[in-house]
Structures are given as C-alpha cells and as structure tokens.
C-alpha positions in Angstrom: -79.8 -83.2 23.8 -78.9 -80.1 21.5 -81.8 -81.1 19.0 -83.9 -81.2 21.7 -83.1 -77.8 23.3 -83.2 -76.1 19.8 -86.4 -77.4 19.1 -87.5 -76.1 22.9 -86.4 -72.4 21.3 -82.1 -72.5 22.9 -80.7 -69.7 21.2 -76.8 -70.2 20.1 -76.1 -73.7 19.9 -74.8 -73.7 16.3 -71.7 -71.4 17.4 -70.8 -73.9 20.3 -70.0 -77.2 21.0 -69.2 -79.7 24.0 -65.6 -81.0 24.0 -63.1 -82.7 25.9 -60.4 -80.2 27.4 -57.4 -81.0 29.0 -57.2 -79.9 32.1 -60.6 -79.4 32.8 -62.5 -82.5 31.1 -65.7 -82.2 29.2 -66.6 -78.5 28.8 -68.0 -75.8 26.2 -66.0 -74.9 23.0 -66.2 -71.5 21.3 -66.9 -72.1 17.3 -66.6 -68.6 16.3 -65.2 -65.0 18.0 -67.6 -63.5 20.6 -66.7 -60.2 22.0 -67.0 -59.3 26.0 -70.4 -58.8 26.8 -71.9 -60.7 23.8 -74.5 -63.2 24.2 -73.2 -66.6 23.3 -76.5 -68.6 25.0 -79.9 -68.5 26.0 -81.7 -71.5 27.4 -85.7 -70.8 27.5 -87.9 -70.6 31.0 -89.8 -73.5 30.2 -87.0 -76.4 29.7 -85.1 -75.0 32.9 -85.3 -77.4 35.8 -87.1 -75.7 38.7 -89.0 -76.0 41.8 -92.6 -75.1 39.8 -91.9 -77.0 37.1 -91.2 -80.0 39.5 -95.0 -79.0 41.2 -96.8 -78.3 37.7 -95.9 -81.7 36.8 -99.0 -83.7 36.2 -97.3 -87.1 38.0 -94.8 -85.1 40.4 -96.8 -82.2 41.2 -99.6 -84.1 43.3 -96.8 -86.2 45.3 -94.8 -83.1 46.1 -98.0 -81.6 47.2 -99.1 -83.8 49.7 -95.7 -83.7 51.3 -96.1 -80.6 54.4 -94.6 -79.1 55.2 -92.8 -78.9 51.8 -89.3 -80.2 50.8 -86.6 -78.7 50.5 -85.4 -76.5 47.2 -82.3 -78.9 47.1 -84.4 -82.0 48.0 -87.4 -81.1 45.5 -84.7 -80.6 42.5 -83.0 -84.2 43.1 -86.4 -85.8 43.3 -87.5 -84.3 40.3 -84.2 -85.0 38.7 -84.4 -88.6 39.8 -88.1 -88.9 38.5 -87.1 -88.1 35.6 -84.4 -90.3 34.9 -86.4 -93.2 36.2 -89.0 -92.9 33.3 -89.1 -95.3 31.0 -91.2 -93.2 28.3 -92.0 -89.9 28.0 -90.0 -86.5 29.6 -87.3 -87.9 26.4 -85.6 -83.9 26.5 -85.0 -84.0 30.1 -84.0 -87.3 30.2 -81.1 -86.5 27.4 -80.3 -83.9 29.6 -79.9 -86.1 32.7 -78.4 -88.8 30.3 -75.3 -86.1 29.8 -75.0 -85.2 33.4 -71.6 -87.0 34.9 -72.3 -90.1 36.4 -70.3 -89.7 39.1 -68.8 -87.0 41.0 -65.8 -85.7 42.7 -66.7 -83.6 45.9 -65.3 -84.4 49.3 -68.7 -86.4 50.3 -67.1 -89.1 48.3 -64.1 -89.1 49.3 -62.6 -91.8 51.4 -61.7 -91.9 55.3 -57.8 -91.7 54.5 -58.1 -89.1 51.6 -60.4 -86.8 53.8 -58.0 -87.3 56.7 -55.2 -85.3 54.5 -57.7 -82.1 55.6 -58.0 -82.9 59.3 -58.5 -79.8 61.2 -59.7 -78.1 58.2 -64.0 -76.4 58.2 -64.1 -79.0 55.2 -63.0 -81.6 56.9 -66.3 -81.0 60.0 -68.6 -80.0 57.0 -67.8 -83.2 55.2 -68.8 -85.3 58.3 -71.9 -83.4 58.7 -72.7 -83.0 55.3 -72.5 -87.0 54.9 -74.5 -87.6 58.4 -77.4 -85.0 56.8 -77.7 -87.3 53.7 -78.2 -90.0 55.3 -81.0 -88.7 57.7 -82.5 -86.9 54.8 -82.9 -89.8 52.7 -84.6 -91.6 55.8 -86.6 -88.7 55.7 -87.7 -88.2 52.4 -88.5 -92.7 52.1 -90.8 -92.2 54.8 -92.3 -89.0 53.7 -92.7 -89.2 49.8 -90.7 -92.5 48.2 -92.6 -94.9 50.4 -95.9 -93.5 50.3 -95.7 -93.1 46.0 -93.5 -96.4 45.5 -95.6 -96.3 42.0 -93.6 -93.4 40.9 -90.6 -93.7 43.4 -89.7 -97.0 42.8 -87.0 -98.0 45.7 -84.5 -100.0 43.4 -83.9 -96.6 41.6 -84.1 -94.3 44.6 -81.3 -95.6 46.6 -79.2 -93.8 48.8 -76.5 -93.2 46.4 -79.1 -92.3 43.9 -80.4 -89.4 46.0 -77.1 -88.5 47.1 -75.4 -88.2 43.3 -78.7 -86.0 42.9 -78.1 -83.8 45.2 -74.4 -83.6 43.9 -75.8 -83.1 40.8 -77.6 -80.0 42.7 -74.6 -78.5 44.3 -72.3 -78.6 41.4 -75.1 -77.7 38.6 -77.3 -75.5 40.3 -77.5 -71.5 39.6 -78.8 -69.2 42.4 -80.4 -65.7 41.7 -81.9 -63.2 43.5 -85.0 -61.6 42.2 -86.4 -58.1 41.8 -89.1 -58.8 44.8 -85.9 -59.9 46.8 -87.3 -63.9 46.6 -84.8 -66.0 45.2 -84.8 -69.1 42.4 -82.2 -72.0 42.5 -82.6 -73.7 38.7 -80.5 -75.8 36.3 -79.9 -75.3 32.7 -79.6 -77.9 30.6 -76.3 -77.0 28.5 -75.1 -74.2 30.5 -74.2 -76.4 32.6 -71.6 -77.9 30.9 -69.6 -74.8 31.2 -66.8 -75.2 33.4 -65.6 -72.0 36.4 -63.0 -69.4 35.5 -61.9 -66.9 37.8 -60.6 -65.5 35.2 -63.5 -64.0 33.8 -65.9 -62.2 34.7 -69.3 -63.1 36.1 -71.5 -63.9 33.3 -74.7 -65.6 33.3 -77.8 -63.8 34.1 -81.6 -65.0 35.2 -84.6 -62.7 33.2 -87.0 -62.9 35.6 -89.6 -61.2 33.4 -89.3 -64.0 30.5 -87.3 -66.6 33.0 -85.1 -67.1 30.7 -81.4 -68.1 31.5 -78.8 -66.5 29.6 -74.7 -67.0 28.9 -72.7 -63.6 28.1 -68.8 -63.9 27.2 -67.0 -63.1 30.3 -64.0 -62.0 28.1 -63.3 -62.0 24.5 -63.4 -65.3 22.8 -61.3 -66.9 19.5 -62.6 -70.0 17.6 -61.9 -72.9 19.5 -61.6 -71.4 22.5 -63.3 -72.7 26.3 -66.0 -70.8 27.2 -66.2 -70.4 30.6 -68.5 -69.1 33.5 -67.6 -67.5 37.1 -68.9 -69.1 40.1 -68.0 -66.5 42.2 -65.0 -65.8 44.4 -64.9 -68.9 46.2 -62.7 -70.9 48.7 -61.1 -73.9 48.2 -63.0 -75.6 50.6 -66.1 -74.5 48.9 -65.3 -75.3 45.9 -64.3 -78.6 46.7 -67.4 -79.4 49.0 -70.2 -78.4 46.0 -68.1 -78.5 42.7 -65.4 -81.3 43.5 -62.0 -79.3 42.7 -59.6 -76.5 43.4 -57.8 -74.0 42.6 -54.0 -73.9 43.7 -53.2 -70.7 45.6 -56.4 -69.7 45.4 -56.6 -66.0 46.5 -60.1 -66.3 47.9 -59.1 -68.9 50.2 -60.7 -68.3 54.1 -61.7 -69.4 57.3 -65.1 -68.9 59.0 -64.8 -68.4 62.4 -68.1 -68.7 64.3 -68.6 -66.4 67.6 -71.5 -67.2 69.8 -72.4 -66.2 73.4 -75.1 -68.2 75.1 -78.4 -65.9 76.2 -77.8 -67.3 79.9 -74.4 -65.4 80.1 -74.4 -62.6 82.1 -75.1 -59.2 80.9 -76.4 -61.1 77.9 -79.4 -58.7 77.0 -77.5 -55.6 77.2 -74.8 -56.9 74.8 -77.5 -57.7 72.7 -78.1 -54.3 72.0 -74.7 -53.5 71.5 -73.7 -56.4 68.9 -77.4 -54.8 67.3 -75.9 -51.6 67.1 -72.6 -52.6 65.8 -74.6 -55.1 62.7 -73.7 -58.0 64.8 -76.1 -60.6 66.7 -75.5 -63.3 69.4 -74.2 -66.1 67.2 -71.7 -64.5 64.1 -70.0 -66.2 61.3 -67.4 -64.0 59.7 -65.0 -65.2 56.9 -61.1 -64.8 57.6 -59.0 -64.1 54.6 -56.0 -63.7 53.2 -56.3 -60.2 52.5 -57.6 -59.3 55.7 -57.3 -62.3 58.2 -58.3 -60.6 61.1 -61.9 -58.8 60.0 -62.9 -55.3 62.7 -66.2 -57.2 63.3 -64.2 -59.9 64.9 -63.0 -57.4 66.9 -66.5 -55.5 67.4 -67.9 -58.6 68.5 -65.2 -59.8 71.4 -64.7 -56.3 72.6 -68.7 -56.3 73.8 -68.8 -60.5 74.8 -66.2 -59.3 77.4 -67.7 -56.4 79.0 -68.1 -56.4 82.5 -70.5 -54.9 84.6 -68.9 -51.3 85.3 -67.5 -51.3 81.2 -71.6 -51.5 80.6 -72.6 -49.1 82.9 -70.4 -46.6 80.8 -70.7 -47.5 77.8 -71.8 -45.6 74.9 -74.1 -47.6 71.8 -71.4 -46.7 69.2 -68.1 -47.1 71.0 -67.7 -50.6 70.3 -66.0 -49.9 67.2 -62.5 -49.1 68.7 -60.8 -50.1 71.8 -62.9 -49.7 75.2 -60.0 -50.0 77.6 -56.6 -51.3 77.5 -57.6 -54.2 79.4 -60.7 -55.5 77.4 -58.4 -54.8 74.6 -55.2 -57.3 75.9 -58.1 -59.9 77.1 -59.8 -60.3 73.3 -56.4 -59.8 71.6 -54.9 -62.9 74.3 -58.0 -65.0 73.9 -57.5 -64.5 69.7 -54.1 -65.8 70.0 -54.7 -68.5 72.0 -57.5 -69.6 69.8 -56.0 -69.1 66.6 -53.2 -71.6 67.9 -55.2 -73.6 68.8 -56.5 -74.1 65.7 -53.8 -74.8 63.9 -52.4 -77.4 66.0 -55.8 -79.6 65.3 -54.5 -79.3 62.0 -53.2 -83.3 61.0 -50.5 -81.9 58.8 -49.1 -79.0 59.0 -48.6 -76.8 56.5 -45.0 -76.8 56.0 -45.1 -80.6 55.7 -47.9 -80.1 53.0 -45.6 -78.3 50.8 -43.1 -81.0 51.2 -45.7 -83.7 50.0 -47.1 -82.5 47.2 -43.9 -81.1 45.9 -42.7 -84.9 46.4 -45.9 -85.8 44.8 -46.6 -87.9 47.7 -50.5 -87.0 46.6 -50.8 -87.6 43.0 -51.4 -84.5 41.2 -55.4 -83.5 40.8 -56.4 -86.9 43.0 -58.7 -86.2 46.3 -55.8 -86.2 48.4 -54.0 -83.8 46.7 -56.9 -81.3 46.7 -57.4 -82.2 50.2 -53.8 -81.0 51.0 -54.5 -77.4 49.0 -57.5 -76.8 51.3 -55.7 -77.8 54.2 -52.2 -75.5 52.6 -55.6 -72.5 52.1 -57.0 -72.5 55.6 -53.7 -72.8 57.4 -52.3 -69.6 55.7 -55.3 -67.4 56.2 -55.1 -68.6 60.3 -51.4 -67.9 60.1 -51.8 -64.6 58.8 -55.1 -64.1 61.2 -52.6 -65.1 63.9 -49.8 -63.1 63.1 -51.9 -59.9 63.1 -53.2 -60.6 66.7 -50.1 -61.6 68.4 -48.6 -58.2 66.8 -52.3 -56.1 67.9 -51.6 -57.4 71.4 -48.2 -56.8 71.5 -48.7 -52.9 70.6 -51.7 -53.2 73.5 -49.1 -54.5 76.3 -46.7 -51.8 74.9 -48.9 -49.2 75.5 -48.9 -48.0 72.1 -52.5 -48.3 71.7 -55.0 -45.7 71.1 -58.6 -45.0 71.9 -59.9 -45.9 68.3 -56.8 -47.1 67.1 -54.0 -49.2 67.7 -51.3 -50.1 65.2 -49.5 -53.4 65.3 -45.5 -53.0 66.2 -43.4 -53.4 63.5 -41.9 -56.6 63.4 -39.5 -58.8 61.6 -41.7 -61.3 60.3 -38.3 -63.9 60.4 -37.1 -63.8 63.9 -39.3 -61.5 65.8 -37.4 -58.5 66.1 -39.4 -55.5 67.3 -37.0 -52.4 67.1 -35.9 -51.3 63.7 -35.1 -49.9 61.1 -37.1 -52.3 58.6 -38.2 -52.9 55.5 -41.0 -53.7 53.7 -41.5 -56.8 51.2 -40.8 -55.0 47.9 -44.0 -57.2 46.3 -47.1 -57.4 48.6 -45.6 -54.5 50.9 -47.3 -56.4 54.2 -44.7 -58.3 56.6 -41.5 -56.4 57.1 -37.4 -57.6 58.0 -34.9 -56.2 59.5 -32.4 -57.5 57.6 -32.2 -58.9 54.0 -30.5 -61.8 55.9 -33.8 -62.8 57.3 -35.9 -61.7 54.0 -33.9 -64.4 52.0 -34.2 -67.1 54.8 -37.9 -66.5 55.2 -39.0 -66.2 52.0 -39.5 -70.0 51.4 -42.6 -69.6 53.7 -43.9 -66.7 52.4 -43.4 -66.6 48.8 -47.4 -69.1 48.5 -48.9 -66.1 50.9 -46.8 -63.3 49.0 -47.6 -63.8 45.7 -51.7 -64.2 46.7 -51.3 -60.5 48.4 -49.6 -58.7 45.7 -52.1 -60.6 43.0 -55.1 -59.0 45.2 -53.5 -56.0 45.9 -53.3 -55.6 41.7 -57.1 -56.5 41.4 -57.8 -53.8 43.6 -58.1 -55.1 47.3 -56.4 -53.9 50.2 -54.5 -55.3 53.3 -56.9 -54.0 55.9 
C-alpha cells in the first residue's frame, strides 16, 4: 500500500510507519521528532475514497446512477468499498488499501445477546437493536435496488449480508466528516490515516483542504522517535465510541445521556407552545445530551416549563420568560416529573452500577472483552443520570421550600451521604460539587463518588464548569 500511495503523490510516509502497539493494536509510529502543529501527512484528493469518486467510476458510476432516488453517503461508500475488493484485476491501490483494513471488527453490532445484555437499560443497548434491525432492512434494500439488478458487477456470493455490514463498519470506524466553506459537508476515507488510532489526549488534528481536497495529518502534540501518532475523534461518549469505533475509554469524562423530549402536535395548546419552544431555540421533538459536567442542561428545563403550560399560564405569558421559572407550581410539576423519570430510568438499568464496579473489579468481565466495555458504558450512563437526578430531586426540593426565585432557584444544600439539609457543610476539597456535613459521611461516601469526583475535578482543570 505505502508504494502505492507514494506513487499517487502521499506526502510523509518515509518518517512513519505502521506498528503493532500494545494496548491499542496496529497503529502509526513516529520515525523522527515532529513538533505541535507540524505536518506529519498528506494523502492526495484523488486516492481518497468518496462519494464522486464512487459516481465517476466508469463500472460504478452508471449503476449508482440509475439507483433514485440515490443511496445513501454511508451505503454508497460500502458499496464502493465492496466493489472494490471484489475485483479480481485492476483498482490494485485501492484494493491494497482494502487488503489492510481489519477483517473484522469490534463494535456493539457484533456483539452477542449475553454480552450486550451487560448494557441493558443503556441508549447503546436500544441503538444496538435498531442499528442491527436497520442493516438488515437496508441490505434487502440495496439487493433489490442495485446488487440484483447489476449481479455482473455485484456478484451475491461476495455481497452478503455480513459483507455489507463489515462495510459499513468499516464506514463508521474509518470515515472522516467535514464541513465545508459553502456549509455542504463530505464524509471520506483516507487510505493510511486511517490507521491512526483516537487520543483524547491530543488535540484535534486532521484537516480537509477543500480547495485542493486534499486530506492532511498535523501533530496533535509534540512527538519523539518511536512514538504513536495519534488523532482526536472528538469528545465522545462511551456509548458512541463503542457503537462506531468498537472501544472505550474508562472514566471517560465526556460520558452522557440523550434524553429525547417530544410533545405530540394534537396536545392541547400545541401551536402556541410551538412558538414559545421557537423562541427559546427549541422545537417540538428535542434531543439534548446529559453530562457529567452539567447533568441537568437549562434547555431541559426551557422545554418542560412550556410542555406544561396551561391555558391561563399562556394567556400571560411573555415570548422570553420561558428561561426561568413561570410559577412555583409549573416549576414543582417539571422538577417532580424529572425525578420521577430519571428513576425511572435507572431502574431499567440490568445492573446497577454499584454491582458494576464489583464485577469488573473481580474481573468477572475480562479486561478489554465486549462485556467488559459493555459494563463501562452501562458504569458512564448511570453516573451522568445519577448526577442528572441528584440535581432535580435538590431543584425541587428548594421549589417546595419556597426558596425559589423568579429567574432563579438554587438547589438546598445537602449532604450528599445521608440527606441532611440544614448545615453547616462542606464542600469536596477536589471537584468542589456535592457537599457533607460531616467528614464522618465524606469518608463513608467517598467509595461512590471518588469514579464521578475525579471526572469533575479533571474537567473542571480543562476549563469546564459545573453549571
């Protein structure tokens, strides 16, 4: 492959080489120093694996043409992929490409009904079930549209099932998104720079010339001979990360949970709220992230404070008012409903999180296996609901006390080991966000919260705040 892309015009291949590390497996090694900043690799437009190189093919193009209305991004790259790797002659560059990709892959769609069972309860654990639903009906889909109609070129032996779905795995976990300067966006893999394993460590480094399309590798920190070079996917969740890449990160400090919040256009008042959720940068049907260093977003909030408006709240109600509490009894109704919810979601949870830690400290789910990263997305989701929880219960509590404020309302002080509400307190020293009122009940809680604890204080150092 590396002769191959040099002769195609890749730039920095003779300072880097593929190796075998050990934690992360096959990767990119550093053969000389390369300061922050520097450019260690540039792999040319025209040997980059994209949706118009797929269409100017002169054997692919007409087939993908004919398809209307046209394939997906995702499902035009893994057929393209797969075409390629189905040749017997000719395409010999990609096909050394495709002849280094992993032959099989280790995100949750592979995963077996007992190992995905360890993150029952968990938005993985739905997605999975969807996501392995969706390949089925989009392999149907694409046999009747494209593969049986060009059996010539799609021959069925070699585009199977699991054929198209370890293409689209090779998609997800390979793929590089960019937006461009007209606000379009390209999705493209690059032979090589694809090799380079995630760091969060560093910082994000590779970069799409839309003028030359050209894809380029900078060093995300300063680099030694013999060191792994590494990109940043971005700040992602464990249950991302295992869902399109096929590992993760323990106490991960971009761990979340997407809540969805939808109200139905036949619900009364339906039009008028409308408005308001416009006004506020809301619509009808929200998804908004939970995490752990704010579990309980204000657009949450926003949003529930205008769902439960009744008729005389509406008649009163001013477009930008929705951003602090309306009354004290819309306020104790979306604080209650929160609560309720957020229990509720933790007790569909198969394991809980307490027995987690138990398990893979007992190694019960051998160490990097699918059940063990199972558990830490499971461990992830359960903290940030926890925490999400936590901060209603102690919201509602200051609303029934009273203590609220048009605008503003504080959450009582509370002893996050046995509940006690009237102080004096203190603060944990480290991530200064759940106070005691005692050092009795710091000690004897801080088995629970040290996981939580040291994820605050380490985002708290990186420059985020508890909200």
């Amino acid at each position: 492959m590396e002769s191959w892309l040099k002769e195609s015009g890749a730039v920095g291949l003779d300072e880097l080489e593929l190796a075998n590390f050990q934690v992360t497996g096959r990767g990119v090694r550093s053969l000389q120093y390369f300061r922050e900043g520097e450019r260690v690799l540039t792999i040319p437009c025209s040997i980059l694996w994209t949706v118009e190189h797929a269409y100017a093919d002169p054997l692919l193009g007409p087939a993908l043409r004919s398809v209307q209305p046209p394939l997906t991004v995702e499902d035009t790259l893994a057929t393209y992929i797969l075409f390629v790797r189905s040749r017997k002659s000719g395409y010999n560059g990609l096909r050394s490409h495709v002849a280094a990709l992993p032959t099989s892959y280790s995100s949750s769609i592979y995963f077996t009904e007992n190992e995905l069972e360890v993150c029952a309860g968990t938005s993985l654990y739905t997605i999975t079930k969807q996501l392995k639903r969706q390949i089925e009906e989009d392999y149907a889909s694409l046999v009747a549209r494209i593969f049986g109609q060009y059996q010539d070129l799609f021959p069925l032996d070699k585009f199977t099932i699991e054929d198209y779905k370890w293409a689209v795995s090779t998609v997800w976990s390979r793929g590089m998104d960019f937006v461009l300067p007209d606000e379009n966006s390209i999705r493209l893999l690059a032979p090589f720079a694809d090799m380079l394993n995630h760091s969060s460590e560093v910082k994000q480094c590779h970069v799409y010339d839309a003028s030359s399309g050209n894809l380029s590798v900078l060093a995300g920190k300063d680099y030694k001979a013999g060191d792994q070079v590494f990109i940043n996917y971005g700040p992602l969740p464990n249950n991302r990360l295992l869902r399109l890449y096929g590992f993760v990160l323990s106490n991960n400090p971009n761990d979340s949970y997407d809540i969805v919040l939808s109200t139905h256009p036949a619900a009364p008042f339906w039009e008028q709220k409308q408005k308001l959720w416009i006004s506020a940068g809301l619509d009808s049907t929200c998804t908004i992230s939970l995490t752990l260093t704010d579990p309980l977003p204000k657009k949450v909030l926003r949003y529930l404070r205008i769902q439960r408006l009744d008729e005389s709240d509406l008649s009163v109600m001013q477009v930008d008012a929705t951003d602090g509490i309306i009354n004290e009894s819309n306020e104790v109704e979306v604080l209650q409903f929160l609560v309720d919810s957020f229990c509720g979601l933790l007790e569909n949870f198969g394991t809980q999180l307490e027995m987690l830690e138990e398990q893979l400290a007992a190694s019960v789910h051998p160490p990097g296996g699918n059940a063990w990263a199972a558990a830490h997305v499971s461990l992830g989701e359960q903290r940030v609901l926890r925490l999400a929880r936590k901060r209603a219960e102690d919201l509602l509590a200051a609303a029934e006390s009273g203590r609220g404020r048009r605008g503003d309302l504080s959450p009582l002080a509370r002893c996050a080991n046995c509940d006690k509400v009237s102080g004096p307190f203190m603060l944990c020293g480290r991530c200064k966000a759940v106070f005691y009122c005692t050092r009795t009940c710091q000690v004897v809680h801080y088995k629970e919260h040290k996981v939580v604890c040291r994820v605050m204080s380490t985002a708290s150092k990186n420059g985020l705040e508890m909200k």
